[in-house]
C-alpha positions in Angstrom: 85.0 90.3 84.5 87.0 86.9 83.3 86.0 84.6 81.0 83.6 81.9 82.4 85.0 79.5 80.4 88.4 80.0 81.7 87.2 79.4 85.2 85.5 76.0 83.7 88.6 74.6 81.9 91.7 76.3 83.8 90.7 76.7 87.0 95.0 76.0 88.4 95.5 79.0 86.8 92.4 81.0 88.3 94.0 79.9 91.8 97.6 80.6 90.9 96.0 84.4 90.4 94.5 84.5 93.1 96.9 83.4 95.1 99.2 86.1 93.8 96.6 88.6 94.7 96.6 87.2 98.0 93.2 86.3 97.8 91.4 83.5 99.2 90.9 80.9 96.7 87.6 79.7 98.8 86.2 82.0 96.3 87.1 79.6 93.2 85.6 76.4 94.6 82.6 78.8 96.0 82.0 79.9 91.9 82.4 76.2 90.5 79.8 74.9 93.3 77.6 77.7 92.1 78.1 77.0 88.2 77.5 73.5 88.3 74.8 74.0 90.0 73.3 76.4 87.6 74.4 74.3 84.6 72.7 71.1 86.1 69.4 73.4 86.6 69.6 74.0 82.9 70.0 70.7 81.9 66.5 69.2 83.5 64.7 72.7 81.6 65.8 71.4 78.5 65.1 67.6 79.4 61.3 68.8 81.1 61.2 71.4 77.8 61.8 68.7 75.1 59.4 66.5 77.1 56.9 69.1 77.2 57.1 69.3 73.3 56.3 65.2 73.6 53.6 66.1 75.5 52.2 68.6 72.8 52.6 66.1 70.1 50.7 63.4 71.9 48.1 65.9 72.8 48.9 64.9 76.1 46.9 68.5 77.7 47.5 67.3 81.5 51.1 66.2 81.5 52.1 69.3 79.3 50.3 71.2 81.9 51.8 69.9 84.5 55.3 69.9 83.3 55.0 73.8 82.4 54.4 74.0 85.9 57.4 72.4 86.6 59.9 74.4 84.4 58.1 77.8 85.5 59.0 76.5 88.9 62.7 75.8 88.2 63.4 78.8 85.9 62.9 80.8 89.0 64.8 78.7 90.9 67.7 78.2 87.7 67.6 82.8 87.8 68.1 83.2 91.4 71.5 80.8 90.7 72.9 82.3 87.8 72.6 85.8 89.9 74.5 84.5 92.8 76.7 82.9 90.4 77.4 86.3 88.3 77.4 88.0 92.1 80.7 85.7 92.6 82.4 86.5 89.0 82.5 90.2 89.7 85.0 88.8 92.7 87.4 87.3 91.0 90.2 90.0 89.7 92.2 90.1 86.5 95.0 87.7 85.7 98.5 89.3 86.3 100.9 89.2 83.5 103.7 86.5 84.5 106.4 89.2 85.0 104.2 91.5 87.0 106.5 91.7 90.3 104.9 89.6 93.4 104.2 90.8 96.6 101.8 91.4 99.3 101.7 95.3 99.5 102.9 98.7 98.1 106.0 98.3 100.3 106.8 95.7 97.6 106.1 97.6 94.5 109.4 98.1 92.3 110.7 101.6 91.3 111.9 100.9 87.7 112.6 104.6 86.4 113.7 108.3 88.3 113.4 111.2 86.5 114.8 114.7 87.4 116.5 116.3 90.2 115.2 116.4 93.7 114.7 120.4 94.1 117.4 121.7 97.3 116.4 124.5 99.2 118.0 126.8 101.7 115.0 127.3 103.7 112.4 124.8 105.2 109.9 123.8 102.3 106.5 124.4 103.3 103.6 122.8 102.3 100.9 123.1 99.6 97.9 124.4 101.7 100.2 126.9 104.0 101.6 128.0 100.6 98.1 128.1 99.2 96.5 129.7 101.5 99.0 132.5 102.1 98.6 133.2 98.3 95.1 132.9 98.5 94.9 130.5 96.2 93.5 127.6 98.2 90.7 127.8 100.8 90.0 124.6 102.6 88.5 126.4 105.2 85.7 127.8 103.5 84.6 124.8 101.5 84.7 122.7 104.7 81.9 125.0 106.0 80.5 125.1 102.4 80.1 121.3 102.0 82.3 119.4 105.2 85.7 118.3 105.1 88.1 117.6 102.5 86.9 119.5 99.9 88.6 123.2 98.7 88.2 126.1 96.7 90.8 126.6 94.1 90.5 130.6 93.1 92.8 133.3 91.3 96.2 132.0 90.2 95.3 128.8 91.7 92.1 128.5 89.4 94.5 129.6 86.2 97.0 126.8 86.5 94.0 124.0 86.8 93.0 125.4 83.3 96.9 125.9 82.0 97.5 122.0 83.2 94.0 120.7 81.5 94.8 122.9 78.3 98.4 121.8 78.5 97.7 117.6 78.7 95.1 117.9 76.3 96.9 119.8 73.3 99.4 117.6 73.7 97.7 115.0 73.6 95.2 115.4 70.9 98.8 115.8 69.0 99.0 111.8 69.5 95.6 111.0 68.1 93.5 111.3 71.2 90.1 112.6 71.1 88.9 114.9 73.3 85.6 114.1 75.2 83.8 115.5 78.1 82.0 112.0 79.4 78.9 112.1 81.8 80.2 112.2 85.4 77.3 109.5 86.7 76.7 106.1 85.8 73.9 103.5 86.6 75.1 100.4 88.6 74.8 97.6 85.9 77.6 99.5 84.1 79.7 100.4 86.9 79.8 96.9 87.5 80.5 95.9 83.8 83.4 98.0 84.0 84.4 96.1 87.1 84.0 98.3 89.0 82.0 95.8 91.8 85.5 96.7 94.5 84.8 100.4 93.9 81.2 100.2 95.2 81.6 97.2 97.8 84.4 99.5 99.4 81.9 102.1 100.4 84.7 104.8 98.3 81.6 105.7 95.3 79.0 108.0 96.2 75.5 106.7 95.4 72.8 109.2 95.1 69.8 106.4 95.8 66.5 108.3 94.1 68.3 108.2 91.2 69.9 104.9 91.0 73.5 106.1 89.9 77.0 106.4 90.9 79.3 109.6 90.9 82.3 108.3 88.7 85.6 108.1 90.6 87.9 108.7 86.9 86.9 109.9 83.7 87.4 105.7 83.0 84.5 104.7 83.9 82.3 106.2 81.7 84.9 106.5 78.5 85.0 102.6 78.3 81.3 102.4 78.2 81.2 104.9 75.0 81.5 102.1 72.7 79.5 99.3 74.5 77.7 96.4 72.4 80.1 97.7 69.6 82.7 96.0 67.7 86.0 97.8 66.3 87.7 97.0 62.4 91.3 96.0 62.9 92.1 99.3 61.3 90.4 101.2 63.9 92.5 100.9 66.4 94.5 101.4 68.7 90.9 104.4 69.4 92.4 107.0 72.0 90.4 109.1 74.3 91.4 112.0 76.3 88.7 112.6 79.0 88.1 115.6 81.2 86.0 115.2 84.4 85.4 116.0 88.0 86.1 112.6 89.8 84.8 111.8 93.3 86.0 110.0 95.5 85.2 109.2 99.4 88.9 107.8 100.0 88.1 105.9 102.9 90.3 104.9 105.5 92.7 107.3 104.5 94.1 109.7 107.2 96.8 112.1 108.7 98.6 113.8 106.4 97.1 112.1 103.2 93.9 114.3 104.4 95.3 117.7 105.1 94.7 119.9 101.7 94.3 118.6 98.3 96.2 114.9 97.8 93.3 112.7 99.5 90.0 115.0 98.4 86.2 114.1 97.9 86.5 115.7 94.3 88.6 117.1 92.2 89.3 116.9 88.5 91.6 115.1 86.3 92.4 114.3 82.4 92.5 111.0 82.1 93.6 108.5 79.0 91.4 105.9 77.1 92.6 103.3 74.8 90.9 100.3 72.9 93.4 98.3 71.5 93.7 95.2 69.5 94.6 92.2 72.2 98.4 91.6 70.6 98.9 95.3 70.4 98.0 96.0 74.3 101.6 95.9 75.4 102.7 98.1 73.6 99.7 100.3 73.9 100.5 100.4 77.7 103.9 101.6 77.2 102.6 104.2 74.8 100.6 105.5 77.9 103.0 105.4 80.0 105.5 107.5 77.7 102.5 110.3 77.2 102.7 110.6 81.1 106.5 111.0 80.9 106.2 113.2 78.3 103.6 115.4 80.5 105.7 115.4 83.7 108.9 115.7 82.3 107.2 119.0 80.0 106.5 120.5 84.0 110.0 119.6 84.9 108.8 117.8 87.8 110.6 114.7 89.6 109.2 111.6 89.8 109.5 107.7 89.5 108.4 104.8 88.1 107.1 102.1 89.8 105.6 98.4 88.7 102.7 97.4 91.0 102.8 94.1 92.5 100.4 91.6 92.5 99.0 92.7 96.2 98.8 96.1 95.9 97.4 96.4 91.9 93.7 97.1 91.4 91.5 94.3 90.5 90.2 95.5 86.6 94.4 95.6 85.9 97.0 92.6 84.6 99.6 94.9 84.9 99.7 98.8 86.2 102.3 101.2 86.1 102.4 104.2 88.9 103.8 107.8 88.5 105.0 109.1 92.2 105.8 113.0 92.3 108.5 114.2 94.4 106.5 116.1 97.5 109.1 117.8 99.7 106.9 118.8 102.6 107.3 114.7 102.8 110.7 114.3 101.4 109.2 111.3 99.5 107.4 110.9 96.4 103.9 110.1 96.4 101.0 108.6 93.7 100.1 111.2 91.3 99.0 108.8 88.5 98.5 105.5 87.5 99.2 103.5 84.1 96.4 100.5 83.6 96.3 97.1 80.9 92.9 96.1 82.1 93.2 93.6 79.1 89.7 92.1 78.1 88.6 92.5 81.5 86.0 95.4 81.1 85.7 95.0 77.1 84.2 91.6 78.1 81.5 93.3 80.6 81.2 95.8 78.5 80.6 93.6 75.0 83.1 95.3 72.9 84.8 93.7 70.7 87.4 93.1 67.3 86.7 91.7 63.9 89.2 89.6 62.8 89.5 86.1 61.3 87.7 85.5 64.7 85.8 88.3 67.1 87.6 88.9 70.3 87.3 91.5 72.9 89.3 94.3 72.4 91.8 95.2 75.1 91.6 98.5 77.5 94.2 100.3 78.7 93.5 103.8 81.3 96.4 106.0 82.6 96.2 109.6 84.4 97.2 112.3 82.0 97.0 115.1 84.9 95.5 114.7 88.6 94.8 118.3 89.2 95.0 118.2 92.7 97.9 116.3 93.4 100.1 117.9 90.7 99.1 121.1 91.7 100.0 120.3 95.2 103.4 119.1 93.5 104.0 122.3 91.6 103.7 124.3 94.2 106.0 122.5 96.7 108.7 121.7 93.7 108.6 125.8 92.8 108.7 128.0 96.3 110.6 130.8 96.9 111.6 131.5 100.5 109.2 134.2 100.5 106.3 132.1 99.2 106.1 132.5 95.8 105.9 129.6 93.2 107.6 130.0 89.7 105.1 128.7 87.1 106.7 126.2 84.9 107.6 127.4 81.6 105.3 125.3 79.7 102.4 126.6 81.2 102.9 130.6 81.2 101.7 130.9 78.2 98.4 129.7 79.4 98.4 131.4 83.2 99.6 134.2 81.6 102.1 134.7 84.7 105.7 133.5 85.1 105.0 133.4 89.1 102.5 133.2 91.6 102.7 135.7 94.3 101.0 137.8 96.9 
């Protein structure tokens, strides 16, 4: 969430953000009607409380009676606006950075790297689920009558690269000072919305399960920033980097056509995913530490992609600035998301409580970024390396872990 205080004594800038964001900025006057209101309310408790301990002196028993009756009656009154006046924080998004490219959609995002060759073929590239399912690899089919659409099975060869790519990302990581963690894949609502999360659930794109009062985690992130809640980091400690591995689940709603058809839009699927606390001057360059690790992992699998620096319409709401990586697909002859690369500055350290000690505490900074999206780089692997007769060449730096230098029937 943002800093109340910022709100209170820069508001201009709370509206030029939001105005980037193309968001209404009703939602700023909205919060300070709400916050005033709530911070008037606590001024006459602590006027009727101080009278109250007149009262008590005096041995006044009826008026201190009387004016406990009161503030009991106004505390409710004073909870019920601080909720609906925390209900209206979680709305407000992160501040961009000042550089972070406007605009109003992806269509205005800014490609600021390519990387490899676009693979030519002399036949017509097919897609992942036809090559899949001819290998017998991938069965949509079957899950779909196993537990509805969108989901899939993953089995032989298919099932071996998943495990190649997750052993792959994290040896390499854990070579940068990550630690590896497996985190729990649900999380109860009061921290999903610490880790701002509130868009997540308000889209309808978390599942809930209700008798249990928790959320299925969409990204290994939000239940790694929550491993060191209330706590505060030495200086020394960080930058702390996490590698997480962890089924994510997702509904993807509103997605359709041929986002839907096999594994890129999918209810679940799993995915290695970067963690990083880092001290607030350092976050920068933390970020672009991130973003090199996902370099270094795609460029490893010799797999074309790009670069591009999300604008202020189309970045998520936790992020100041984001970074996504976009895989060549040639079933679409364009390159598609396979991974994002997130500053989220103090915006869930501050929900969260987690902080620095310095000459002054401070909240740390977070930083997430996709290490490997198993799905979708699957998907990519496979349409990058076909043969004309269907069969994909495994990429050298995972053979030694499929233990195959091609997939075929």
């Amino acid at each position: 969430m943002l800093d109340i205080e910022l709100i209170r004594k820069s508001p201009e800038k709370v509206a030029e953000a939001l105005k980037k964001r193309n968001k209404d900025d009703s939602l700023l006057k909205q919060f300070q009607n709400a916050d005033n209101a709530w911070r008037e309310k606590t001024q006459l408790v602590e006027q009727l409380r101080a009278e109250q301990k007149k009262a008590a002196a005096a041995r006044d028993k009826e008026r201190g009676t009387r004016l406990k009756e009161e503030v009991k009656k106004i505390e409710a009154e004073l909870e019920k606006l601080e909720s609906d006046r925390n209900d209206l924080l979680l709305e407000f998004p992160n501040i961009p950075f000042d550089d972070v490219p406007m605009g109003k959609d992806e269509s205005e995002n800014v490609v600021v790297k390519t990387w490899g060759n676009i693979p030519k073929f002399d036949f017509t590239p097919k897609d992942h689920l036809e090559l899949g399912e001819r290998l017998g690899i991938i069965d949509t089919q079957k899950a779909a009558e196993v537990a509805g659409a969108r989901f899939y099975y993953l089995k032989g060869a298919g099932a071996m690269l998943e495990f190649a790519l997750t052993q792959f990302a994290i040896e390499t990581l854990t070579k940068e000072e990550f630690t590896p963690v497996i985190p729990p894949v649900m999380a109860r609502p009061d921290i999903m919305r610490a880790m701002g999360k509130h868009r997540f659930i308000q889209d309808d794109d978390a599942f809930y399960i209700q008798k249990d009062d928790l959320y299925l985690i969409g990204s290994a992130e939000h239940t790694l920033g929550p491993l060191h809640m209330q706590e505060t980091f030495s200086e020394t400690e960080l930058p702390k980097r996490y590698v997480g591995f962890s089924p994510s689940f997702r509904r993807e709603a509103g997605s359709y056509g041929r986002d839907t058809r096999g594994m890129f839009r999918v209810h679940q699927f799993d995915k290695v995913e970067m963690y990083s606390f880092a001290h607030p001057e350092k976050s920068e360059e933390e970020h672009r530490f991130l973003l090199s690790m996902q370099e270094k992992l795609w460029q490893a699998l010799e797999m074309p992609y790009q670069i591009t620096a999300i604008c202020t319409g189309d970045m998520g709401s936790t992020d100041a600035r984001q970074f996504d990586i976009n895989a060549w697909i040639p079933s679409q002859q364009t390159y598609r998301e396979v991974g994002s690369c997130s500053n989220t500055t103090d915006y869930q350290t501050r929900g969260m409580r987690i902080k620095v000690k310095g000459e002054s505490s401070m909240f740390a900074h977070a930083l997430n970024a996709t290490a490997i999206a198993m799905s979708r780089t699957i998907m990519a692997i496979l349409e990058n390396n076909q043969e004309e007769d269907g069969s994909i060449r495994i990429p050298k730096a995972l053979r030694s872990y499929v233990g195959l230098r091609r997939i075929e029937k």
